[in-house]
N, C-alpha and C positions, 0 to 999 in steps of 0.2 A: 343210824337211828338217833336222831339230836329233835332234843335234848334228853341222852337219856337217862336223866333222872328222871322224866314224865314218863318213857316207855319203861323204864324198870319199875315203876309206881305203877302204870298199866297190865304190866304179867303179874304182878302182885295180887290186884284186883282180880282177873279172871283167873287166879285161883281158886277163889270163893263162891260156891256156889250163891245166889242172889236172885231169883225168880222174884217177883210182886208178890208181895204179901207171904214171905219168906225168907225176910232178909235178914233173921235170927246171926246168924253166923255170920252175915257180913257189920250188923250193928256189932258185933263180940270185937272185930277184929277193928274195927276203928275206934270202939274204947283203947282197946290194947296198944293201938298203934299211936293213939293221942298222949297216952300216956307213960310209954316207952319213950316219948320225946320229953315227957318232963313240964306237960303244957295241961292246961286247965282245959277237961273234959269233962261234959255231962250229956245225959241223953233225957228226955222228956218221956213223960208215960206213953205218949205215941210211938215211939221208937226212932226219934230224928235223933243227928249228934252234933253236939258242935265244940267243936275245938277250936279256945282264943290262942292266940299268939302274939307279944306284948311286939311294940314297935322297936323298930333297929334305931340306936341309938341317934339322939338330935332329931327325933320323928317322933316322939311322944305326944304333941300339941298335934298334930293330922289328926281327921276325922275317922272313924272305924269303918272300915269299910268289909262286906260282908259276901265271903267268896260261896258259891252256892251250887249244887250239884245234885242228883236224885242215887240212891247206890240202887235199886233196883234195874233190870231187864227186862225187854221181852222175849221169853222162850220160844222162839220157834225154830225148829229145823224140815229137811227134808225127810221124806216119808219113807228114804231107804236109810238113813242115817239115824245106827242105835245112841244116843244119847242119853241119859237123864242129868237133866238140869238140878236135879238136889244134890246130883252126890259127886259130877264128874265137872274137872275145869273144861274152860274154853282152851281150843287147840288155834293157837293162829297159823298164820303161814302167809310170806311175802311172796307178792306179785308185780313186778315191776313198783311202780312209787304206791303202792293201794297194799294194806296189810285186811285181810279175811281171815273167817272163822271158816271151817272144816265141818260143812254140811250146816251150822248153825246160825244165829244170830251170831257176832260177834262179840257185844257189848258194851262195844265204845259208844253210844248211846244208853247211860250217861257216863260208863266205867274210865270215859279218857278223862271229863270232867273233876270225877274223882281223883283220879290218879294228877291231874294239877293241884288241885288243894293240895293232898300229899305232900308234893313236892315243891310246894312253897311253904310250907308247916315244917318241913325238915332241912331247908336250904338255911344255910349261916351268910351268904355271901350276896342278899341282895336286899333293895333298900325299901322298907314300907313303915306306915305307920300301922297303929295298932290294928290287926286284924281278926274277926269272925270266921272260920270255915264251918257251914251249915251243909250236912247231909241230911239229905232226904227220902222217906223210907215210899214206897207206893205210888212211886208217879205215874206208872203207864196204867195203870186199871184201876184208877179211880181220883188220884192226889190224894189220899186219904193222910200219909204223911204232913203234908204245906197245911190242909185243911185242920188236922188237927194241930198245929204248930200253937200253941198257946203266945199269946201277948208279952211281950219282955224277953221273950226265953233268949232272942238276940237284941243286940244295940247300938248295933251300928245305923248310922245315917246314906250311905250307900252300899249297892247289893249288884253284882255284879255276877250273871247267871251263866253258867259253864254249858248249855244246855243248848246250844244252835248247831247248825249243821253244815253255814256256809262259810268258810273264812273269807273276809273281806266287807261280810256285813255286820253292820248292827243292829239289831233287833229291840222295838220302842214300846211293842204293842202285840197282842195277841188276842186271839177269838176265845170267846166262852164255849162250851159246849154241853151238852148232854146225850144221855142212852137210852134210847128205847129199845125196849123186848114185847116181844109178840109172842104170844101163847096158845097152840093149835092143838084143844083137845080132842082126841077121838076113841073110838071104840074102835078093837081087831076083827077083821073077818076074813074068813076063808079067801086062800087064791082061786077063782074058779078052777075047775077042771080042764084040761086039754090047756093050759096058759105057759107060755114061752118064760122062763128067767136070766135076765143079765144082768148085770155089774155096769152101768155107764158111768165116768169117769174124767176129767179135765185137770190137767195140772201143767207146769212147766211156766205160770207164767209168772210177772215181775212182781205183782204186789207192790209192798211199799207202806210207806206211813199213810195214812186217811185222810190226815189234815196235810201236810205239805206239799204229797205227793197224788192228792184228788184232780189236780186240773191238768195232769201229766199225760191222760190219753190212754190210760193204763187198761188194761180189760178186768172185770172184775169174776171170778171163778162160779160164784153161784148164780150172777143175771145166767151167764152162759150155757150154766146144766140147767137153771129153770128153764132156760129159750127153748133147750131142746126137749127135756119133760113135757114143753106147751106143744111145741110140734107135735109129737107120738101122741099125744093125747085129744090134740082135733082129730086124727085121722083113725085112730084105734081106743079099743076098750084099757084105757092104762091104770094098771094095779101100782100101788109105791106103798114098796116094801119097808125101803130103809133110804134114810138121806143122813149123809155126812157132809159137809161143804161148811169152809172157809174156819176161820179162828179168835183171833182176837178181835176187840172190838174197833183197835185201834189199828188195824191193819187191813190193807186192801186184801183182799181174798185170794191165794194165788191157785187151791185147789178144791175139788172137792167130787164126790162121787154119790149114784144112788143107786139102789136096787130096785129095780122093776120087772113088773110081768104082763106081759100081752099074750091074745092068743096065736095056736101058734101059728093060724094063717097068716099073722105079721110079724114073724119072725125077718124077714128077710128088710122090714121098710124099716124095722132099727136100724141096721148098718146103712141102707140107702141114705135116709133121714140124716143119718150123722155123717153120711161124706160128704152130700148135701152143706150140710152148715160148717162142717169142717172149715169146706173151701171158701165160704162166705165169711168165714172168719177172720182168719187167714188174711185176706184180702182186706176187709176190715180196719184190723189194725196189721197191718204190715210192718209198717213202723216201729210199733214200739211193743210189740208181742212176739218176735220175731224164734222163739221155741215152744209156743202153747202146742199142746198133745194132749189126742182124745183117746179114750180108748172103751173098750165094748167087749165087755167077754160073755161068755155063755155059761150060766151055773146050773149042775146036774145034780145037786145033790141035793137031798128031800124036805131039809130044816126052812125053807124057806116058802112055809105053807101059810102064811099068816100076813095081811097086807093092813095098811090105816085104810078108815073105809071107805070108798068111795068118794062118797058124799062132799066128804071135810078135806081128802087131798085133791079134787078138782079144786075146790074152792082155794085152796092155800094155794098149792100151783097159779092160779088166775091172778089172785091176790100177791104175790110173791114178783110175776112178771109184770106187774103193773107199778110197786113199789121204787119210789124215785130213788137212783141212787147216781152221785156223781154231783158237780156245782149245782148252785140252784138260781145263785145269783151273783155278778160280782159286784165290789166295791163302787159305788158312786163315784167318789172320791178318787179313788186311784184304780186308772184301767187293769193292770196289773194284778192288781190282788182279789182274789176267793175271798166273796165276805161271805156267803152263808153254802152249804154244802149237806149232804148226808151219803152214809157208807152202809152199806146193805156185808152185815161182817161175816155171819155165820146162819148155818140153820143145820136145824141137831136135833133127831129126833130121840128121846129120852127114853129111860123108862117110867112109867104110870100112863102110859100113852098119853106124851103131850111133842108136840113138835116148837124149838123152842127157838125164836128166830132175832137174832141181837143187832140193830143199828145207833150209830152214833151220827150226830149231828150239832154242827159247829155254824158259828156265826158271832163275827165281831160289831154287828148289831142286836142289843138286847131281844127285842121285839119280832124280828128276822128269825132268830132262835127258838125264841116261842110257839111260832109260826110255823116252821119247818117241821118243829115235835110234832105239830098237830095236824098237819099237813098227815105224817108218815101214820100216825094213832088211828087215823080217822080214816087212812085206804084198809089197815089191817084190821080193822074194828066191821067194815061193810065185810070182810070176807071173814069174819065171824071170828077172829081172833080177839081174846084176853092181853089187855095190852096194859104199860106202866112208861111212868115217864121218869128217871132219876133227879136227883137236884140241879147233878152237875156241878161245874165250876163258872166261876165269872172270865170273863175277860181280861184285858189289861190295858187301861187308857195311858195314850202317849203323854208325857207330860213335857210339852212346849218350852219350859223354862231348865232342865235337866241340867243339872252343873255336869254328871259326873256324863253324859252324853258329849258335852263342851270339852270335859279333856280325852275321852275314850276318840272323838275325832283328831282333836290335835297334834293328839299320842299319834296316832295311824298315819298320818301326814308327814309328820317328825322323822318315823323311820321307815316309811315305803314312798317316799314322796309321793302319794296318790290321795285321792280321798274316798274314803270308807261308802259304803252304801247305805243309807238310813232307810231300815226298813221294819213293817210289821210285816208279822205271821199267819196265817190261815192255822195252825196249830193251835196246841194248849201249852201255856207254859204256866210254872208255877206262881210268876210273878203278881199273876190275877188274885189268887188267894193271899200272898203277902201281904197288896196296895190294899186289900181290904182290912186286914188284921194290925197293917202299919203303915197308916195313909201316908205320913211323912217320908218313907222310902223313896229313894232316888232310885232308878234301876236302870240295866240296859242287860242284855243278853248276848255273848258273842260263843262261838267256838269254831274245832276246827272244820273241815269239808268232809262228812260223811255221807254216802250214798245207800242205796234201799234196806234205809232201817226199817225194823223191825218184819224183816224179812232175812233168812239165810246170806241173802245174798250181800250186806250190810258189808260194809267195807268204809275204811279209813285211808284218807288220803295220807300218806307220812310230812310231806313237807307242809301242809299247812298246820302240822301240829306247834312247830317250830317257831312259826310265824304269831299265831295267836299265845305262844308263852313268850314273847317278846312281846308282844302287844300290851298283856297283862302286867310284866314286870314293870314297862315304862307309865303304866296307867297307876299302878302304886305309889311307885317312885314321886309322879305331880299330882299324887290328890292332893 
């Protein structure tokens, strides 16, 4: 495990419990820990922290340069896996060169991030000038941290973001995005009489990040129960009891389930129906779904006499399989990249009878973004949904002239004899909000290779950790 002073700064971290917008205890622990080093720490009324570190001697005259990281996660695990994320660490375990979490997220999106700052805040034995380490409190569910970041509260002239997922590239440029929510009020009424009840259900499959992971082929959990919802419902009288499906906003959907009742003359075209699209699925995505699982149980017991009415769950169902979700467009510019997208995340029905249905939608054209919101407002608004569109974040324009771009490749060249990949994101990085609050910032984002974040299944390469903290010492070392 090298370097590990990053992986010992890593278990450190997922000790700390850290969900979004409950980073209480992890802002405690990096006061403590900024200040157990003897090093100038403060945190801002937002809850970000930054801890300076002076330059190693004969490096006083270098520019400040501003190491940057988010400490929150996103919580998700599997649905047989007891967890809670307030009170219990992350459990890892090695797998060949890939280190996982134990039924969870892992964290290393952003907790390895952190866990470098750390260990260059504590290291005596390597050469920089003066440096900023900035955490950041709320990246995954909303940037409310970056966004509140006040003017001055850092000073450095380059920003060097710990927040990528590929090693080997560099990251210039990122998409804006925003979130719309859909609001499907209704009124309860009675399941008819003589009506069939079951449990339909879909899970097992990859999910993934929204934004990096949208053009990947992936199947998304709730198109998949609506498809089948819309079947059973041309051919039968369909009651919907209860819908659960999907999670964060920022995550491709991996499961989700509803309750339904027909009568019970169609009992039997449930199971048909679903073996029907099973296999159509299946086939489908072959590929890259290669353990989705459906399942269909039969419920006898009486509490479930009460359905949304008619009326408004035809129209949400119709509404719901009609909503775009998946690219929408690519980049002009570079065949390669996702410029504008939307992710159909979640739909949850509440209590006060409302059903409550969350998508996020990205685009590294302003105007594209806009478009896309209005796009999605305006299918859920015809099927009689309450709908809102959030601010969101900006973007992050490439800046063409970028000094610290100039050594972060040179740097890469120097010691892998290769050269780096210069790339933008389909993602959100915080850098958007920075360029805005500190046009003069230099930026670039690198880190090491992790895969289906913010999904259980999230995993850390170990040897590119390695790589990218050599990357970073030498990138200090020639500012």
């Amino acid at each position: 495990m090298e370097p590990q002073i990053v992986f010992d700064c890593f278990k450190r971290v997922n000790q700390i419990p850290r969900p979004s917008k409950r980073e209480e205890k992890m802002i405690a622990f990096l006061q403590e820990f900024g200040q157990s080093l003897g090093l100038p720490t403060k945190v801002d009324k937002t809850g970000n922290v930054l801890i300076s570190k002076p330059a190693t001697p004969g490096m006083e005259n270098k520019p400040t340069v501003v190491l940057q990281s988010h400490m929150d996660m996103v919580c998700e695990k599997n649905a047989d896996r007891d967890f809670n994320f307030d009170t219990d660490p992350i459990e890892t375990y090695i797998e060949g060169d890939w280190m996982h979490a134990k039924g969870t997220t892992l964290g290393a999106d952003d907790g390895i991030g952190v866990a470098m700052q750390m260990a260059v805040l504590m290291s005596n034995d390597i050469e920089h000038g003066p440096l900023e380490c900035l955490f950041t409190r709320d990246e995954e569910t909303g940037l409310t941290g970056a966004e509140g970041l006040e003017s001055g509260f850092m000073t450095g002239q380059y920003l060097i973001n710990l927040d990528s997922e590929d090693e080997g590239q560099i990251f210039v440029s990122c998409a804006g995005g925003v979130r719309t929510e859909a609001r499907f009020q209704f009124k309860e009424e009675e399941v008819p009489a003589g009506y069939f009840t079951a449990r339909v259900g879909v899970k097992g499959l990859h999910g993934g990040h929204s934004g990096d992971d949208i053009n990947k082929k992936f199947a998304n959990a709730n198109k998949l129960l609506v498809r089948y919802l819309c079947q059973v419902q041309e051919e039968t009288d369909l009651r919907l009891v209860d819908i659960q499906s999907g999670g964060l906003h920022n995550a491709i959907p991996r499961e989700g389930w509803a309750l339904i009742a027909v009568p019970m003359a169609y009992k039997e075209t449930l199971r048909v129906k679903l073996n029907v699209l099973s296999a159509q699925v299946e086939e489908e995505f072959s590929a890259t779904e290669p353990t989705i699982e459906w399942t269909l149980e039969s419920l006898t017991d009486e509490q479930h006499k009460l359905c949304i009415e008619k009326a408004v769950s035809d129209k949400m169902l119709r509404t719901l399989h009609c909503i775009h979700n998946g690219v929408f467009a690519m980049s002009q510019d570079l065949d390669w990249l996702v410029e504008t997208s939307s992710n159909l995340a979640s739909i949850h029905k509440i209590e006060g009878g409302e059903v409550v249905v969350t998508t996020s939608q990205r685009s590294s054209v302003p105007s594209n973004l806009e478009y896309m919101a209005s796009v999605i407002r305006t299918t859920f608004e015809l099927g009689g949904a309450k709908t809102l569109t959030n601010e969101g974040y900006p973007g992050w324009k490439m800046n063409p002239k970028s000094e610290i771009l100039r050594i972060a490749k040179e740097s890469y060249v120097r010691l892998f004899n290769k050269e780096p990949e210069i790339l933008a994101i389909h993602a959100g990085l915080e850098c958007g909000l920075f360029s805005e609050k500190y046009p003069g910032l230099d930026m670039i984002s690198v880190g090491p290779t992790l895969r289906g974040v913010h999904s259980p299944d999230e995993r850390l390469l170990i040897p590119t950790v390695k790589l990218v903290w050599e990357h970073l010492l030498d990138i200090l070392k020639h500012v």
